[in-house]
N, C-alpha and C positions, 0 to 999 in steps of 0.2 A: 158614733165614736166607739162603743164598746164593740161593734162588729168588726171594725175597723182592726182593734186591740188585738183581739182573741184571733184573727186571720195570721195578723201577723206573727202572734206565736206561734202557730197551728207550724206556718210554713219552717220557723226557725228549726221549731222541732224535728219535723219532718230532714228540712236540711242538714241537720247535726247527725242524726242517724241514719242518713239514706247511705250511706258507704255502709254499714251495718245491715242494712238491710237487703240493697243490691248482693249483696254476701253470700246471705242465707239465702236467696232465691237462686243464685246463681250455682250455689253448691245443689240446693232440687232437681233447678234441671241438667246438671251433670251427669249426676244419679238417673238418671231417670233417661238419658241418652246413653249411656253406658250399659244399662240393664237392654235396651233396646239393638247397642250394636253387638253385646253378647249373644242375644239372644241368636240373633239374625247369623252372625259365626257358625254358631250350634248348628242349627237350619242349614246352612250354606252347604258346610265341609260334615255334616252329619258324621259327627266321631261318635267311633266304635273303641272297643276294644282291638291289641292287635290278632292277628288270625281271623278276627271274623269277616266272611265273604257274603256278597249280598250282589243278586245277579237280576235286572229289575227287566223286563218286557213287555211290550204293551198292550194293552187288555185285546182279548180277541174278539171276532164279531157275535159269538156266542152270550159270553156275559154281559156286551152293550145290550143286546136283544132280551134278556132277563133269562134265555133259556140255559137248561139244565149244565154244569161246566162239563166236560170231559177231562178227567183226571189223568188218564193214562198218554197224554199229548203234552204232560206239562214238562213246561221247561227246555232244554238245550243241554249240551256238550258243552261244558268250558277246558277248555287245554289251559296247562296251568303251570308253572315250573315253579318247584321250592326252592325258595331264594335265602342262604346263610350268610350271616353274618363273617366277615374278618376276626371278629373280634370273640365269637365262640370257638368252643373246639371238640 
């Protein structure tokens, strides 16, 4: 009988504060989805400052192979037109 007692308050309790509770768990994992779709933003659109340019290439068959890079081969030509604003002057 006293098992019986003490169950049943256990649950009442439980019942009286489970919207309290649900709450506070529910605001964690908000938190915690939201640091995650930020994060994922960041990563995605990789923001810069403006003006900075960044021109990516794919690695060549020399540094897959481990051997020596050749420096004076790096990189490309970018054609590039500066773009103003309406609104400067």
């Amino acid at each position: 009988m006293k098992f019986l007692i003490i169950s049943v308050i256990i649950l009442y309790v439980l019942y009286a504060f489970s919207d309290k509770i649900m709450k506070f768990l529910a605001k964690i994992l908000l938190r915690k989805v939201q640091k995650q779709a930020q994060k994922q933003y960041e990563t995605q659109n990789d923001i810069r400052p403006e003006g900075e340019i960044r021109v990516e290439t794919p690695p060549t068959k020399n540094i897959q192979e481990g051997k020596k890079y050749d420096f004076d081969n790096v990189g490309e030509y970018v054609k590039f037109e500066e773009v103003k604003s309406a609104n400067s002057n």
